[in-house]
N, C-alpha and C positions, 0 to 999 in steps of 0.2 A: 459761128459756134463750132469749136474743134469735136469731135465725134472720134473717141480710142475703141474700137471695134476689134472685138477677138473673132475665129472661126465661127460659121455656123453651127458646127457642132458642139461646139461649147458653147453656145448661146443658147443651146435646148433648156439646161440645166441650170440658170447665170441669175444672177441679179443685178441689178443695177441702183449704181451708187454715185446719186448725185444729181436729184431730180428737179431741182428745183433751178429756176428762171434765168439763162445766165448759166448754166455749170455744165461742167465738161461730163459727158454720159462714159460711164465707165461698167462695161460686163464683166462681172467675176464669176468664177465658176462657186455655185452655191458651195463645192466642199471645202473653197479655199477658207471659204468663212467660218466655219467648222475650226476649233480648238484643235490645235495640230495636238497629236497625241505622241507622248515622248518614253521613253522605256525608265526613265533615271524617276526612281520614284518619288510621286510627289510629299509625302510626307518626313522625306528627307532636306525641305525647303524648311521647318521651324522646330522639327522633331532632334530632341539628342538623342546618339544611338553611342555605344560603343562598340570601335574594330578590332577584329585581328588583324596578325602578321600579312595575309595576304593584301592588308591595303598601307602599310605602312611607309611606302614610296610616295604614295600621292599626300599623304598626314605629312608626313618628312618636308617634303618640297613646300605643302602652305606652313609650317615651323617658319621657315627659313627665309619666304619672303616676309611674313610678320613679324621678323625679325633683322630684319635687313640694314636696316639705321641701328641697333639696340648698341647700344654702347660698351656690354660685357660681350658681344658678339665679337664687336670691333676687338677690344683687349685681347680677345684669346688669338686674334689673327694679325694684329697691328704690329709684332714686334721687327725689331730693324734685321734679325736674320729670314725675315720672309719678306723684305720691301721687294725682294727682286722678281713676287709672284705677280705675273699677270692677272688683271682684273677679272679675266674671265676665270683664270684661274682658282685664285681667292676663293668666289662666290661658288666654284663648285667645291670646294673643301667644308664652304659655310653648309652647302646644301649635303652636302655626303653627311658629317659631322649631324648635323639634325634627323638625319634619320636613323644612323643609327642609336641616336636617342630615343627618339620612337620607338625602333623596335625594340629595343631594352624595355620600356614601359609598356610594348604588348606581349612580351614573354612574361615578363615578371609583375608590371603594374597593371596600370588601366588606359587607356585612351579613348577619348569620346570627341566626336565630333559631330557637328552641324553645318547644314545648306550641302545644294547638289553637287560642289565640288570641292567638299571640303573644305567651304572659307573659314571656318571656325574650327580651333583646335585644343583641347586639353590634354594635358598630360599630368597622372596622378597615380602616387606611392598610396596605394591605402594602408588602412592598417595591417601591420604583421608583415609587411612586401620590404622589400629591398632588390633594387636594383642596379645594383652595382657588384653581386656576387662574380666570381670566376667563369660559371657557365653562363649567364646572360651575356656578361662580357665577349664570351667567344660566341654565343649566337647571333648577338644582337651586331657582329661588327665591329662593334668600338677598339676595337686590340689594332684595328688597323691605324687608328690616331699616332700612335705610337711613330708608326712611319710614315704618314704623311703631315703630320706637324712638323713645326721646325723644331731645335733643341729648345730654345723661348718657347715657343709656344705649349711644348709638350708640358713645359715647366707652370706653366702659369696654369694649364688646365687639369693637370695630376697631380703637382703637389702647391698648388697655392689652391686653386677654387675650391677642388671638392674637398681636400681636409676641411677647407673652411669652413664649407657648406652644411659638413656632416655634424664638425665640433659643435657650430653656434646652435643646430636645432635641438642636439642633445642638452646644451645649457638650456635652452630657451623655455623647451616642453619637459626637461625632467622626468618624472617618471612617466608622462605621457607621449613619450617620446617614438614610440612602434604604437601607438596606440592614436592616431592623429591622421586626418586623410591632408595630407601633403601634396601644394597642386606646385609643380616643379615648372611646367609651363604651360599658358595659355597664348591663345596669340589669332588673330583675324587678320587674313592675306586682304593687302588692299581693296580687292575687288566686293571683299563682302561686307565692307568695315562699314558703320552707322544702321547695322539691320538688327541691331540686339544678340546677334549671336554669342557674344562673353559673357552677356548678361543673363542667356539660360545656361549656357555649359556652368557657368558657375549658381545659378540655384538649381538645377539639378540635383548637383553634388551634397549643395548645401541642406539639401532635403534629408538625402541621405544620411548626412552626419548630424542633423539633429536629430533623427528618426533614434539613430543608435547613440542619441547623446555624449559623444566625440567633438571635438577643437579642430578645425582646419587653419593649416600653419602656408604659409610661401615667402618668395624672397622679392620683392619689386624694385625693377631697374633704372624708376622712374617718377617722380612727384606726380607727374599727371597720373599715371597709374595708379598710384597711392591711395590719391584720393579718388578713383575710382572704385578701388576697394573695399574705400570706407564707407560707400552705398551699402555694400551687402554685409557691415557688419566685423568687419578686420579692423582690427587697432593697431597702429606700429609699436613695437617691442625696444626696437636695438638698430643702430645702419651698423653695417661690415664695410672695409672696402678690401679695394683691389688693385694693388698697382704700386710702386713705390717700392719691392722687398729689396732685401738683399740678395744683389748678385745682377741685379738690373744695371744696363749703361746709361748714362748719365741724360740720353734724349729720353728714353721711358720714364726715368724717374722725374722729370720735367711734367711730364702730362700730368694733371690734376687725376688722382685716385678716381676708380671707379666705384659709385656707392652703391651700394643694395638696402633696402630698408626691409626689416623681418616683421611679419604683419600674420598676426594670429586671430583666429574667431573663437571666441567661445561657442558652446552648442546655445540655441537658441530654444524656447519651447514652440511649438508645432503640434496639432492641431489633426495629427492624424492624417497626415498627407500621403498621399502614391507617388511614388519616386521615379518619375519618366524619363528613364533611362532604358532606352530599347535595344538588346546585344544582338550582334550585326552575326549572319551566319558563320557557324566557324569558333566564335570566340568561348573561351574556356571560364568558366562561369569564378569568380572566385569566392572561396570559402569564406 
């Protein structure tokens, strides 16, 4: 029989684990046993909170991995004046680009997130918000797109995406159109993905917007997603795509379009619920 023996002195305070007939005797110091105690709060493991600007580095970066395969990701960085970007390159343009989206949505919008390292993330226009004004733009970073996009590139995300983005919700919502909590993006970095985290970020919200009897509108990249959406109550409206315009060479116009499906909730009735949405120190409360 093997006998794993720590010091005497650690043997004052130890337990032993492994007592029975046959098993290797193992002393642990009693406090090993003890729930290690961590500073990163625990209620940050299933609670949604929303951030400010001071966290939107780390919000940015989980965008970016949960976004990493997404196929309108690819389009805006796929074109053949940027084949010559290094891989590692690329992916810091994907990762710079996402957070300055971020922080455009904690100047101007909302951002919430879930678990201790941010594996869950939303991003959401409420009502009356806009994020794409002149000064968010110049707070938030995004003016630097301009120069480190390629001329394709620049093209496909300033004048093909967002007019696009902007025209269809105004068709779509009508006069409910500033009046509608708009979730621009959501997304779980692989590490935290199958724990429910999109599944409360998004009835959080969804509380909210039946509470104040409001439509929540978005754009989904993806069939599986789609029909994940249709869990909590979104209907597809309309697909956009992306890809194929004029002025494109002839390998981009090859690639099959990239589709978006527009997917709207009506408010639901609700029951008088509290809206667990916890604002993280710092953040500016909105009207």
């Amino acid at each position: 029989m093997a006998n794993l023996q720590v010091s005497s002195t650690e043997q004052i305070s130890s337990t032993t684990v492994g007592s029975s007939p046959g098993a290797a005797v193992i002393h642990l110091p009693a406090a090993e046993l003890k729930k290690q105690r961590s500073l990163i709060p625990e209620r940050w493991a299933d609670q949604v909170r929303a951030i400010g600007i001071s966290e939107y580095k780390e919000a940015g970066l989980s965008i970016a991995q949960a976004f990493a395969t997404d196929e309108l990701a690819h389009y805006l960085l796929d074109s053949d004046d940027m084949a010559h970007l290094a891989p590692e390159a690329k992916w810091k343009l994907h990762v710079d680009m996402m957070k300055y989206i971020v922080a455009a949505h904690c100047y101007s919008g909302l951002v919430t997130t879930i678990g201790p390292d941010y594996e869950g993330v939303a991003l959401w226009a409420p009502p009356g918000t806009t994020t794409d004004d002149w000064l968010t733009t110049l707070r938030s970073g995004a003016w630097r797109l301009y120069y480190q996009l390629s001329s394709e590139g620049w093209r496909r995300y300033n004048d093909e995406l967002l007019p696009l983005l902007h025209h269809t919700k105004a068709e779509v919502m009508g006069d409910r159109d500033d009046d509608c909590y708009y979730l621009v993006y959501i997304g779980t970095k692989p590490s935290g993905q199958r724990r429910g985290y999109a599944r409360k970020l998004i009835e959080a919200m969804a509380a909210k917007a039946d509470a104040e009897n409001r439509a929540m509108y978005l754009e989904s990249s993806s069939e599986r997603n789609s029909a994940y959406y249709r869990k909590f109550g979104f209907e597809p409206r309309r697909d956009i795509f992306l890809g194929a315009a004029d002025g494109e060479s002839a390998s981009a116009a090859s690639k099959p379009p990239v589709r978006l499906s527009i997917m709207v909730r009506e408010p639901q009735t609700v029951a008088g619920k509290s809206i667990p949405i916890k604002l993280g120190a710092g953040f500016k409360r909105l009207q």
